[in-house]
N, C-alpha and C positions, 0 to 999 in steps of 0.2 A: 528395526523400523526403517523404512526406505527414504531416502536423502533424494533430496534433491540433485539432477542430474546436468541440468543446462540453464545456462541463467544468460541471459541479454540484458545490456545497458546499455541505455542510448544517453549519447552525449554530445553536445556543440560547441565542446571545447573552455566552456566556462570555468569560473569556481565552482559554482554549483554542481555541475555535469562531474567536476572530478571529484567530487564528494560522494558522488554517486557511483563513481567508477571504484573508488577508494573499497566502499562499502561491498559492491558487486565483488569484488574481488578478496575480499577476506571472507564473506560467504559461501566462494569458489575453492577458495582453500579448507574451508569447516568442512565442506559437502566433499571435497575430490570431484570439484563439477565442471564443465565444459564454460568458458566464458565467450560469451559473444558482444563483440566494441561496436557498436552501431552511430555513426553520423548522416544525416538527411539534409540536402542539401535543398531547401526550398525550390518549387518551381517557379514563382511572382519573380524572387528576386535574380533567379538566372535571365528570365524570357525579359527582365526590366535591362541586365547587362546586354542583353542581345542588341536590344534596340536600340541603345545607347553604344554601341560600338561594333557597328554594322560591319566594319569590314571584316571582321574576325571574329562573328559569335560562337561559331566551334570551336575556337584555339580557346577563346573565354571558358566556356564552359566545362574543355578540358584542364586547361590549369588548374580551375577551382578543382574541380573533384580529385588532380592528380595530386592539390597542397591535402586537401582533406582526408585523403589514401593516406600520404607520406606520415601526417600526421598520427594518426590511426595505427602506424607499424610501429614508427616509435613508441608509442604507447605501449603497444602489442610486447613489445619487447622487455620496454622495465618489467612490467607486469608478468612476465615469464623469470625475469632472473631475480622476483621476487617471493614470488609464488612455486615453491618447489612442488611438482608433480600437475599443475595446474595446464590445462591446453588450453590459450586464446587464440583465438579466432577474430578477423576483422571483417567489416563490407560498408561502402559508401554508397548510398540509397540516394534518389531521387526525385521527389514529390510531395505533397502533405505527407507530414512529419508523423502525424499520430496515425492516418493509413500506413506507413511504411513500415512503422513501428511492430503494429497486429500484424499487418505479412510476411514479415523475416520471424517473427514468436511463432508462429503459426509453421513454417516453411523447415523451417527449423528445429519445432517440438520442443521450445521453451517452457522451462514449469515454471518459469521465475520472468519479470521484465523488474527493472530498475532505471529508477530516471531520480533527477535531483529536483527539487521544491524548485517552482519559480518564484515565487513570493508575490504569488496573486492574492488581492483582496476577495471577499464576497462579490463587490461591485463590477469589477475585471471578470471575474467568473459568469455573471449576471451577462453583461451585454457581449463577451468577448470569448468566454466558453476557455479552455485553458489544456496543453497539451495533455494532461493528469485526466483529466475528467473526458476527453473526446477518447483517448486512449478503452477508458473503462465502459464507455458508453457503447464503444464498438467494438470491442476485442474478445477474447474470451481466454486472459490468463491470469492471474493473480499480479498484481503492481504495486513495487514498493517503492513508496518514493522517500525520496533524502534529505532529511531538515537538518541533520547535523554533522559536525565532521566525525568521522567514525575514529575514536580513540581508542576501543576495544569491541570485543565482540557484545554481542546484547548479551544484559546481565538481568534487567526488570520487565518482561510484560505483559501490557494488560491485555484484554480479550472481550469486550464489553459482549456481555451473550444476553441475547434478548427473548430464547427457545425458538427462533425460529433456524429455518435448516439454512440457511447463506450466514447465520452467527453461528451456527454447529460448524460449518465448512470452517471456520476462520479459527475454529480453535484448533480444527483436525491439521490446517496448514500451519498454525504457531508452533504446536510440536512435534512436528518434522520440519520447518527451518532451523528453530533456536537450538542449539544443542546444549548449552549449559546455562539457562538461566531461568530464575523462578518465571512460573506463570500464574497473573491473576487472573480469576474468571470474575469479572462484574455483570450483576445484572442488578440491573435500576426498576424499582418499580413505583410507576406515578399511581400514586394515590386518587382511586375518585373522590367522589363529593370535597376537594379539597378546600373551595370556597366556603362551603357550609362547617368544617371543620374549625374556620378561624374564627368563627362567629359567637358573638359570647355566649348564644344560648343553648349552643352545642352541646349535647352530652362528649366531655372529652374523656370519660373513663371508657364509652361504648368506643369512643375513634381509636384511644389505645390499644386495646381489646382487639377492635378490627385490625389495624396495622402489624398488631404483632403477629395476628393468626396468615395476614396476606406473606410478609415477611418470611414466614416458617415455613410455609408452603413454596413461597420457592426455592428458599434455599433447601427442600429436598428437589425439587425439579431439578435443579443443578448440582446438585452431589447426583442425582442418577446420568446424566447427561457426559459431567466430568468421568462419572468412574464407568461409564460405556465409552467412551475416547481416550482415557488413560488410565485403563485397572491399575492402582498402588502405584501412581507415578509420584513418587513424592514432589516434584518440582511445583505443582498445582493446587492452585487453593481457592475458594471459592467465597467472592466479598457480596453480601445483600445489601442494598440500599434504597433508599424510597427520595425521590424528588425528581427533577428532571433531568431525565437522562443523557444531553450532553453537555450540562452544568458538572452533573456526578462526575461525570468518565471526565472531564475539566482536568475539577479537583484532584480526585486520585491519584490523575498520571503523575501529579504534580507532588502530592503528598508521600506517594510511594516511591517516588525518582524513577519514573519510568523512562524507559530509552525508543521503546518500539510498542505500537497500538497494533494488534490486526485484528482487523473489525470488517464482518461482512457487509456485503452493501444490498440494504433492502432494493424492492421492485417497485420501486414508487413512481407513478408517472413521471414523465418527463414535465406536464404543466407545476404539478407539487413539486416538487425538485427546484425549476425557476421561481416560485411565488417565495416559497416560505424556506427551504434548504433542509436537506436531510441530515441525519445525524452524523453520518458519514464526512458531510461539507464540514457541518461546524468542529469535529474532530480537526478532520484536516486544516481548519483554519486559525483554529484557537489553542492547539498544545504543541509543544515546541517538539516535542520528540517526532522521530520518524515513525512514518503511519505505512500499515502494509493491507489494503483494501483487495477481497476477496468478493466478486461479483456470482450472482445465483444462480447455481445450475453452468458455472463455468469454472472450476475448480481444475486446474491443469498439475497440480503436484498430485504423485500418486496415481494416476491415471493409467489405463491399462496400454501400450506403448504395441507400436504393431512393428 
């Protein structure tokens, strides 16, 4: 199976960012993959230094980028005499963060970007939009981002697969990242008439009946799905559930000790996405593990390489 070849992390130097870099880099070691150290050095708060210290905006804005290089080598450096066989690679960008981001993945031939959680709320996200989310809105590579320190390689993950093709993509990219750890395939299915089910004068032997028969059917949809993306992989196994679907995928992560979600991200308007939040959000919001979101019809691991 073919491995991931080139992975970019972007970092600002934080706890976070090196959590990310932490992660980016035993991944590069799993894979024998190309690392790329990426820092963006905002343009507001350069052109705010300029005006504020008029007589030297160039030397300004050289030092910063010459501390955030420096910094960047250093890096560059553990991370080589830790990583045996591993190539890093650095570069110091300059402009919106999540533009610069897509253009060196992009320039570059990234399968992989990696960046670390900021610890946005719903509501931050809402009026303020968040580097994760502009990143995914406008890029076209697969983004893992980092909610934990990485203490081992991934050992648990899930896969919430919904049949449609950007949750096929996300299970085709879980294994070819993971290389040794079980994968769950979840798929959640909402029950209709669920209102009239709770009702006392429901027939609840016909709701049983029904549920089990919706139930069975798809977990053959996903046994044929699974075993057309991994004939006889034993790592893979396939959980059905009925309720809502990012309560389930919640639970789970949680129940199973999961470490890593890659979950594709449906095509939902940009209004729906702002009103109500897709599944993908409340993933990313509510399970502590690291989430790796595969966008549709942008699948960059495995792609045919010119």
């Amino acid at each position: 199976m073919e491995k991931i070849q080139r992975i970019l992390v972007a970092t600002d130097f934080s706890p976070r960012a090196d959590r990310a870099v932490q992660r980016a880099a035993q991944l590069a070691m799993e894979h024998s993959a190309y690392l790329y150290l990426l820092h963006v050095l905002p343009v507001f708060p350069l052109e705010a230094l300029k005006r504020v210290m008029v007589d030297t905006p160039l030397e300004t804005e050289q030092r910063l980028y010459n501390e955030a290089e420096a910094t960047l080598q250093t890096m560059a450096a553990e991370l080589t005499g830790k990583i045996v066989g591993v190539h890093v690679r650095y570069h110091v960008a300059i402009g919106r963060t999540h533009v610069e981001i897509n253009h060196y993945a992009e320039t570059h031939r990234a399968d992989l970007i990696v960046i670390g959680n900021q610890g946005e709320t719903f509501l931050q996200e809402f009026f303020l939009g968040t580097t994760a989310s502009k990143t995914l809105q406008k890029g076209c590579h697969p983004l893992l981002i980092i909610k934990q320190a990485p203490k081992r390689q991934y050992k648990h993950v899930l896969v919430p697969l919904d049949f449609s093709q950007p949750s096929v993509d996300a299970l085709k990219v879980a294994l070819k990242v993971v290389t040794d750890a079980s994968i769950h395939v979840l798929h959640v299915v909402e029950m209709p008439y669920k209102r009239k089910m709770n009702q006392p004068d429901f027939n609840t032997e016909w709701a049983d009946l029904y549920r089990d028969k919706t139930l069975s059917r798809a977990l053959e949809v996903a046994e044929k799905i699974v075993s057309d993306c991994a004939p006889g992989d034993p790592r893979v196994r396939c959980i059905i559930e009925h309720g809502s679907p990012h309560a389930v995928i919640r639970d789970k992560a949680h129940s199973l000790g999961i470490d890593l979600i890659v979950i594709g991200k449906r095509g939902e308007t940009e209004l729906d996405e702002a009103l109500f939040g897709s599944v993908t959000k409340h993933v990313l919001y509510e399970t502590p593990c690291d989430v790796f979101v595969v966008s549709p019809e942008k699948q960059a691991i495995g792609r045919a390489r010119g």
